[in-house]
N, C-alpha and C positions, 0 to 999 in steps of 0.2 A: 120831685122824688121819683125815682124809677125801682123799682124790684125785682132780682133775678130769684127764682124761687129751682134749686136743685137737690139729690139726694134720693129723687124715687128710685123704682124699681120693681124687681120681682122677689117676693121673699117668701119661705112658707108658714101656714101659719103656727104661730107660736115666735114668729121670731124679730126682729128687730130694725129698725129703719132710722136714719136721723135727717131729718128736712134741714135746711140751712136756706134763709132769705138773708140778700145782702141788699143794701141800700146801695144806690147813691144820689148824692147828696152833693147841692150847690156848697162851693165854700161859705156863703152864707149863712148858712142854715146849720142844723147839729140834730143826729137822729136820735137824741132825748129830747126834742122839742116832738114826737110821735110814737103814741101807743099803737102797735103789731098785734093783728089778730091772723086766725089760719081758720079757713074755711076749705071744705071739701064738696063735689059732685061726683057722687055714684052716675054712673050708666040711668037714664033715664028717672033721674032723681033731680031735685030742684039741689040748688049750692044750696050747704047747712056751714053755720059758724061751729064751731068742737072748741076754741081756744084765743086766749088774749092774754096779753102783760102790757102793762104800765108802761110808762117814759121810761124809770129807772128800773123796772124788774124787781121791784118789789112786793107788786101785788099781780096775782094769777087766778083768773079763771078759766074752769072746764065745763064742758057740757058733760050729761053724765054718759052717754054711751063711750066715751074717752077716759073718764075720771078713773085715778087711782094706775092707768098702763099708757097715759100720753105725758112728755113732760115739757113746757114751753122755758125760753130761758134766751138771756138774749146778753151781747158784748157791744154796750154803746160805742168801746174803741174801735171797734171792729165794724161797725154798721151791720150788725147780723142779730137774727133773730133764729134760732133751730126751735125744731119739732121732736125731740126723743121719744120715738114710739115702740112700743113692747108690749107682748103678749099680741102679737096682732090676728085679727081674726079676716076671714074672706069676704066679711061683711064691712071692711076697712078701707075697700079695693074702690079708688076712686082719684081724680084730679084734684089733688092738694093744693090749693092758693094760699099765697099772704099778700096780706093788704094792710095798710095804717092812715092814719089819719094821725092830726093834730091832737097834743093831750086830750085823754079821757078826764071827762068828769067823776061825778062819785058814783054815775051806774056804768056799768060793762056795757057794751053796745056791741049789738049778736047781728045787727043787719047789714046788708048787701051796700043800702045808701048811705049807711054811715060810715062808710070808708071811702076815702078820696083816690088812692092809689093799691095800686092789683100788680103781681106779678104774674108770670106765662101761667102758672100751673105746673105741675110736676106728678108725673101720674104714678102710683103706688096699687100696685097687684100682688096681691094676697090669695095662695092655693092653698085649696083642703087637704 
């Protein structure tokens, strides 16, 4: 599985951004057999997980400094996973990743080693 992760930018704040992760995928294989998480790294900050969905995008979790102005959401036809961000603040302003692994179980998994595959990053900058 490989991951292109694009969509950042410069935006200010208050305003809006939409990340897009695409797969690809051996014919083999099928990207609902992998739950999609998006982790981000601030400027001298360790990588923090903010967000995940399910196989089928049925089920979504947020971390809360996201909750309520991040929205995750994903097109199994499509191999894409997006990020609909709003309300952005400067404290937003960092290297957005996605990464997946193989179905999730029944807890969300927020770590670094529990993702098998990482895309580039895509860097998101937020002014006051």
């Amino acid at each position: 599985v490989q991951l292109q992760a694009s969509g950042g930018g410069l935006v200010q704040a208050g305003g809006s951004l939409r990340l897009s992760c695409v797969a690809s995928i051996s014919s083999e294989d099928t990207f609902s057999n992998y739950g999609v998480a998006w982790f981000r790294q601030a400027p001298g900050k360790e990588r923090e997980f903010i967000t995940a969905i399910s196989w089928s995008g049925a089920s979504t979790y947020y971390m809360e400094p996201v909750k309520g102005r991040f929205t995750i959401s994903r097109d199994n036809a499509k191999n894409a996973v997006y990020l609909q961000m709003s309300s952005l603040k400067p404290e937003d302003t960092a290297v957005y990743y996605c990464a997946a692994r193989p179905r999730f179980g029944s807890t969300w998994l927020t770590e670094d080693s529990d993702y098998d595959y990482w895309g580039q990053g895509t860097q998101v900058t937020v002014s006051s």
